[in-house]
C-alpha positions in Angstrom: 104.8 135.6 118.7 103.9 132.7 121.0 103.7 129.0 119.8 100.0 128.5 118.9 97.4 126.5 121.3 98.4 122.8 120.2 94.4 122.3 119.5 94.6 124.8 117.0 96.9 123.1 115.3 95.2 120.4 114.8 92.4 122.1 114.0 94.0 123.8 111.1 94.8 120.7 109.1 90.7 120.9 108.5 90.7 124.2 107.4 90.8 125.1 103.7 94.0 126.6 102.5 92.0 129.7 100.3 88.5 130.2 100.6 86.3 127.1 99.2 89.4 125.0 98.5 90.4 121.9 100.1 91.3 121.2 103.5 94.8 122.0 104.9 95.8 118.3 105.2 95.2 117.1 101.5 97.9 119.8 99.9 100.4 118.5 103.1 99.7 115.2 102.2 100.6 115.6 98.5 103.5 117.8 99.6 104.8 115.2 101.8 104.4 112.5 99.4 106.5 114.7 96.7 109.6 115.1 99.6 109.2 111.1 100.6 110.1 110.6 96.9 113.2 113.1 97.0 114.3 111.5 100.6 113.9 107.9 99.7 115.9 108.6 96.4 118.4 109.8 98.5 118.6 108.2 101.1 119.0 104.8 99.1 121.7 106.3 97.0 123.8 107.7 99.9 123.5 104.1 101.8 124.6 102.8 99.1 127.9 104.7 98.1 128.0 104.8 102.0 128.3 101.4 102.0 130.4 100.9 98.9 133.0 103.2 100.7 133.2 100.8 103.7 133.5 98.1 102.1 136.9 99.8 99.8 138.2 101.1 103.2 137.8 98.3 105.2 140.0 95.6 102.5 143.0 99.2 102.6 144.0 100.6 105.8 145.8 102.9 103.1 142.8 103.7 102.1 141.2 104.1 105.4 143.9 106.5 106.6 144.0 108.4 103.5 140.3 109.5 102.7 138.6 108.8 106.5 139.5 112.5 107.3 138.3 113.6 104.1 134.6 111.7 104.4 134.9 113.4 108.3 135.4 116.5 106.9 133.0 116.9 104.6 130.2 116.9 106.7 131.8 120.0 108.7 130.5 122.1 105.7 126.8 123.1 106.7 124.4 121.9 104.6 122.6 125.5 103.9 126.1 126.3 102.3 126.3 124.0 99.9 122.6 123.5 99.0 122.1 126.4 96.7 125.5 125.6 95.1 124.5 121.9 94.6 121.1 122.7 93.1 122.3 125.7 91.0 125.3 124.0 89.5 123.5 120.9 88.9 120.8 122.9 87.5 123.3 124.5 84.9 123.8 121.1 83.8 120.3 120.2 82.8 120.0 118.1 86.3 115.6 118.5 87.0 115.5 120.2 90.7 114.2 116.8 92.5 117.4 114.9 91.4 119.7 118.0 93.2 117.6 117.4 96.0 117.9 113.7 96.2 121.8 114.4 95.8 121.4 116.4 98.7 119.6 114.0 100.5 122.4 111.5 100.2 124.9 113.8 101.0 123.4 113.5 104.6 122.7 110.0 104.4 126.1 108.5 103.3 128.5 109.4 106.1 126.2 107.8 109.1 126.6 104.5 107.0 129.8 104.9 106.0 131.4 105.1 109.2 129.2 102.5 111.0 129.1 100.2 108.2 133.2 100.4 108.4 133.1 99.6 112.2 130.5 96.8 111.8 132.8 95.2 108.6 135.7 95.5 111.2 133.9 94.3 114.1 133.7 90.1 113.1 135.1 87.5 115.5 139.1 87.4 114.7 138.6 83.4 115.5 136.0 83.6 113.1 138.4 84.8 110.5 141.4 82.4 111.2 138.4 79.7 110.6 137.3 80.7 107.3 140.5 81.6 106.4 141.6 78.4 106.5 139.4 77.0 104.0 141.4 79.7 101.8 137.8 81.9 101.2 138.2 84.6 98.9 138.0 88.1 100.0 134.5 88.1 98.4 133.3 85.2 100.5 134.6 86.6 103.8 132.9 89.8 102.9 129.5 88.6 102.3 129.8 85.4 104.9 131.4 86.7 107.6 131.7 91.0 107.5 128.4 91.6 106.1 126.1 89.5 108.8 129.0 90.9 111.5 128.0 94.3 110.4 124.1 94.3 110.3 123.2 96.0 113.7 126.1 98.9 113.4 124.5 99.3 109.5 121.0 99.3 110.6 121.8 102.0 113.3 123.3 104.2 110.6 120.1 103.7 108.2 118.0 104.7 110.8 119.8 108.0 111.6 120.1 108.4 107.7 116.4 108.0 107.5 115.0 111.4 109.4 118.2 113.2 108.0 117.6 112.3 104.7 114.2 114.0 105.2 115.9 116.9 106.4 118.5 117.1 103.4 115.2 117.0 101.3 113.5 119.8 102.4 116.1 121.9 103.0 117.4 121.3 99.4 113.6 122.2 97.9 114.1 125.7 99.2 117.2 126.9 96.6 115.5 124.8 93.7 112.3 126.1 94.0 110.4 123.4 94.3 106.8 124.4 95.4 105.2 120.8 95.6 107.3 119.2 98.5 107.2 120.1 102.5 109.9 122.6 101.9 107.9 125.2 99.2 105.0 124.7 101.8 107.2 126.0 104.6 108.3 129.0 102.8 104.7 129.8 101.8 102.9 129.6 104.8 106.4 131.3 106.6 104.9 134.4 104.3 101.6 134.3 106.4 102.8 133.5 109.5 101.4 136.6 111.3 98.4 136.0 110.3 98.0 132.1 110.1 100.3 130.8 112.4 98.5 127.8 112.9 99.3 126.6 109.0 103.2 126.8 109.2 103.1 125.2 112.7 100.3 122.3 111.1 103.4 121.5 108.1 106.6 120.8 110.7 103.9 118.5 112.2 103.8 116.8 108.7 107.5 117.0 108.3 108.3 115.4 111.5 105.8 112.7 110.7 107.2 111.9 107.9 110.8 111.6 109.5 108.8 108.9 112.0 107.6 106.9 109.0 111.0 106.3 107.3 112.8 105.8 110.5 109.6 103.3 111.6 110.3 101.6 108.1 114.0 101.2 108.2 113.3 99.7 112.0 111.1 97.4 110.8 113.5 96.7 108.5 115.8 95.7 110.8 113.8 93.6 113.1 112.7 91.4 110.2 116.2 90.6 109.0 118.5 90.8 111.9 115.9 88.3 113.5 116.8 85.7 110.6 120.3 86.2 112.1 121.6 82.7 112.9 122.4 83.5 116.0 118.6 84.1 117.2 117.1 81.5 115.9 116.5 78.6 118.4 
């Protein structure tokens, strides 16, 4: 089956869903909102044990060298493995299908932070450490004077990675837990009708890549608001 004519799926998000119902956009809409929820859960908790990590490994090269091939090598295991297991085992534990998802979501989202959060903590000037140092600064006052503005632009790379894949995580998660209200249940539905209403399935990744634009676009603007505070560009 060839890809629809793009017009037509455009046109689609103003057609109703079942006869006399509403238009195809307002049940994406909801859908999407339902998975922004799930992604944004997740992607906030995996940045921050992402972060949290760096911030342990970078005061330990112990540490570092120890559990660094570990956090590399969890995200070898494909995330369509372990999703079902995730949101099946969690589910056994009384654990509501949105939180699995979120967990899933931040499985995706904490190793992009992790590891650039852990080269921008490294990254600050050695002189600028002999300096501080010399005031005899805690560690707590290095980190948050001197590691933390150093690591800003390699963190806000990482967040805006994090931000589409925690969409992804999302709505790949809300397929093994059932979830009909997100982006994911809406894929599998209209994947069901496909041969006969392509234009529907076609109309939702639209939605879904939109909605990965949004959170990267917020975690950018993000970025430019705060990293432009930096001392170092203001004149």
């Amino acid at each position: 089956t060839t890809m629809p004519n793009l017009w037509d799926i455009f046109a689609a998000f103003g057609e109703p869903v079942t006869t006399g119902g509403p238009a195809l956009i307002h049940p994406l809409l909801d859908a999407a909102w339902f998975t922004a929820k799930e992604a944004i859960a997740g992607f906030v908790l995996g940045a921050v044990i992402g972060f949290g990590l760096a911030v342990v490994l970078v005061h330990s090269r112990l540490l570092e060298r120890g559990f660094l091939p570990y956090i590399v090598a969890s995200q070898t295991v494909p995330i369509l493995a372990i999703a079902p297991m995730v949101v099946i085992g969690l589910g056994s534990k009384g654990v509501e299908g949105w939180k699995a998802v979120a967990i899933l979501a931040a499985y995706l989202t904490f190793f992009p932070v992790a590891i650039n959060a852990l080269r921008g903590l490294q990254s600050a000037d050695p002189r600028a450490f002999e300096l501080i140092e010399s005031y005899a600064s805690s560690r707590w006052s290095i980190l948050w004077r001197l590691r933390v503005p150093a690591s800003l632009p390699y963190l806000f790379t990482a967040l805006k990675i994090s931000a589409t894949a925690a969409v992804i995580g999302a709505i790949i998660g809300e397929t093994p837990a059932s979830i009909q209200d997100g982006l994911g249940g809406a894929i599998v539905n209209f994947n069901q009708y496909y041969s006969l209403q392509p234009t529907f399935l076609w109309a939702t990744n639209i939605v879904c890549a939109v909605l990965g634009l949004v959170l990267f676009g917020a975690v950018a603007l993000a970025e430019r608001l705060i990293l432009r505070r930096a001392p170092e560009n203001l004149v």
